[in-house]
N, C-alpha and C positions, 0 to 999 in steps of 0.2 A: 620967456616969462622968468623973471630973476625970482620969486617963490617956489620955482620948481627947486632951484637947486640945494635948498633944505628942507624937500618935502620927506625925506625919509626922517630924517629931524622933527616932525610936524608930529609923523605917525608914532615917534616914540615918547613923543610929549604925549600924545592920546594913551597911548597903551599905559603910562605913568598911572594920568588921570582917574583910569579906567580903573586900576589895582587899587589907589587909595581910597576912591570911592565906595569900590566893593568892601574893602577892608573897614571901612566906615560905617558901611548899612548893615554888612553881615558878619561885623562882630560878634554879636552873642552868637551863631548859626558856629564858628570859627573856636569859642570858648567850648561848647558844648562838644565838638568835634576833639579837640584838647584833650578835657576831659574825659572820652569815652577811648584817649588815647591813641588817635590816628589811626588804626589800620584797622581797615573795613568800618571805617566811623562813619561813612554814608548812609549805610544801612543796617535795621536792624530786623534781626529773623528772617533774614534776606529780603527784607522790605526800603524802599529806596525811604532818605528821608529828605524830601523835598528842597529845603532850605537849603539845606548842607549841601546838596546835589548842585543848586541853582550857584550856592556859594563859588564851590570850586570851578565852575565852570566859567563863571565872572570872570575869576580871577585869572585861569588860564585864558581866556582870550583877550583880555590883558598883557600879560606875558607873550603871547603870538603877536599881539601887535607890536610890542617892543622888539621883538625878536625881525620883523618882517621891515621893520622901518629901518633897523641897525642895517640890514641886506642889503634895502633897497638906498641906502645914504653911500653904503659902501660901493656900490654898482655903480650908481651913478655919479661918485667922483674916481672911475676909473671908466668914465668913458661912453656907460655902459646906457642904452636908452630902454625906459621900461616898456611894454606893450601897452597900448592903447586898452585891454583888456579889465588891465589894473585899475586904470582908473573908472572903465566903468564899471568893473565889482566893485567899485567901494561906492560909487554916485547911486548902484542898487540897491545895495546892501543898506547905506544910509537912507533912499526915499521910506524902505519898508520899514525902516527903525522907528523914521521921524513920523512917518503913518500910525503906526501900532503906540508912538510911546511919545509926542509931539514938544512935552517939557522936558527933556532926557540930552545930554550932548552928542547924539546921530550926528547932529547940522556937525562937529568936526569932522565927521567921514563926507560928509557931502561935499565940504568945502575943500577938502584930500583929494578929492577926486574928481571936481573942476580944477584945481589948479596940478594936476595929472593929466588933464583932459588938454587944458589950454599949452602946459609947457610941453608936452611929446611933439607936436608937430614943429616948436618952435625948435627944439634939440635938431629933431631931423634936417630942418631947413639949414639950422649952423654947419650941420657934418656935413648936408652937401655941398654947403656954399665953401666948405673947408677943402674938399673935395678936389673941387672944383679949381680952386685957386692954385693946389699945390701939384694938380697936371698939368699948368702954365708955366 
């Protein structure tokens, strides 16, 4: 599957999307944070404050996805085939998203991890058939 081979590319356009978005809805949550000066601006009286909580945590998995796609682009133009595994954390990860939150862009993790799904065995079948040719 020739979309395998910039699926880590794929992931770091999601994780992109995923940051500007957050940065979009939860600007003011971001300004208020600012303002109370960053550190320990989550909470106050050691009380969590929701938003801000919900904020940075958008963001970082944002950042994780860009971070995990940079890996996994870099792996796999050195050779490297991902586990079966990955793609179906993400095809899970994505049903429960697109369940809970149905107008939301999950369907990019779904669609991340069918074509994770579809290209792993087609890699495996290259390296063997490469394998193979070059014990001849």
């Amino acid at each position: 599957m020739k979309l395998m081979k910039y699926s880590g590319y794929y992931l770091v356009a999601t994780g992109i999307f995923h940051c500007l978005i957050g940065t979009y809805y939860g600007w003011q949550s971001l300004v208020n944070m600012h303002n109370d000066h960053w550190f320990s601006s989550i909470f106050i009286n050691d009380e969590p404050i929701f938003d801000r909580l919900a904020i940075v945590w958008f963001l970082i998995s944002g950042v994780m996805m860009i971070m995990l796609g940079l890996f996994l682009q870099k792996a796999l133009k050195e050779g490297f085939i991902p586990p079966l595994s990955l793609a179906w954390g993400l095809i899970i990860i994505g049903i429960i998203l697109v369940f809970l939150s149905p107008f939301e862009s999950a369907y990019l993790l779904l669609a991340q991890g069918f074509i994770l799904l579809f290209g792993i065995p087609d890699l495996i079948h290259q390296r063997v058939e490469k394998s193979m040719q070059e014990s001849n």
